[in-house]
Every structure is written in structure tokens, then in C-alpha cells.
N, C-alpha and C positions, 0 to 999 in steps of 0.2 A: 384417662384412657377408657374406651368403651369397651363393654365386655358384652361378646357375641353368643349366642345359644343355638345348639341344634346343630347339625351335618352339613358338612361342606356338601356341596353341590356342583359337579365337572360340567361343563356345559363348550360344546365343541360350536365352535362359530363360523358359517361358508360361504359367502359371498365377496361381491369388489369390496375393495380396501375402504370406499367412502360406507357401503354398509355396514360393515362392521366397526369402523370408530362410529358410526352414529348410533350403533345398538349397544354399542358397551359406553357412552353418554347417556344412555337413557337409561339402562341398569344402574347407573350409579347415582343415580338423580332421585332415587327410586326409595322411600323411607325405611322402607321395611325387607331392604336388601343389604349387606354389609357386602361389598365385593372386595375380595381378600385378594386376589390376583389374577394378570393380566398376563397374556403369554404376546409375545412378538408373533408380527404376523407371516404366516408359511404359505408361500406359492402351492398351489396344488398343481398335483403332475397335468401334462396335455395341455394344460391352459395359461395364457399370462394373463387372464383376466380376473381369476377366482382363486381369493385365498383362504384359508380357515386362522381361527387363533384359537386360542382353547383360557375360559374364564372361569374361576371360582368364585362361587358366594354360599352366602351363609344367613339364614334369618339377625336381622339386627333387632336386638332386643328393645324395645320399643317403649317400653313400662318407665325405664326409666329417662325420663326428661328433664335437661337443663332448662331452670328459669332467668 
């Protein structure tokens, strides 16, 4: 198991449903990002187009590497 350093990090996400799975694919792809949790996605009021989620991360500790 890896072990993460530093403060989570909230981070509120707002757009259509395909931008958002394609911004939280690319957060997670990301080496020096450890994403600790994904929130389901919430309709925002007025519109059925735009939704928000809400993602945590955390610096991934990066020092140490599997050979």
C-alpha cells in the first residue's frame, strides 16, 4: 500500500457529464496526484445539461518507487 503525504484537497467539478468523467480520467492519470475520492454526479439546479461532482486528492508521494 502506498502512503500519501500532505492535505487533501476539495475540488468542486461543473460541467456536462462527458467533461467531467474526462477531467477526473485525467486527474487520475496524473503521477503526482493520488485521487482519494469521487463524489456521484449532481444535476445542477435550472439546467439539465450541467452537472457538478465534487473530487479529493492528495500529493502522491513520489520518492518512493517500485522497481
Amino acid at each position: 500500500m502506498q502512503k500519501w503525504r500532505g492535505n487533501v484537497l476539495k475540488i468542486r467539478l461543473m460541467g456536462t457529464k462527458n467533461d467531467i468523467k474526462w477531467f477526473e480520467k485525467l486527474l487520475q492519470r496524473q503521477p503526482k496526484v493520488a485521487v482519494t475520492e469521487v463524489s456521484e454526479l449532481y444535476r445542477n439546479k435550472g439546467t439539465n445539461r450541467y452537472y457538478r461532482a465534487y473530487v479529493e486528492v492528495q500529493k502522491a508521494n513520489i520518492k518512493e518507487k517500485s522497481d
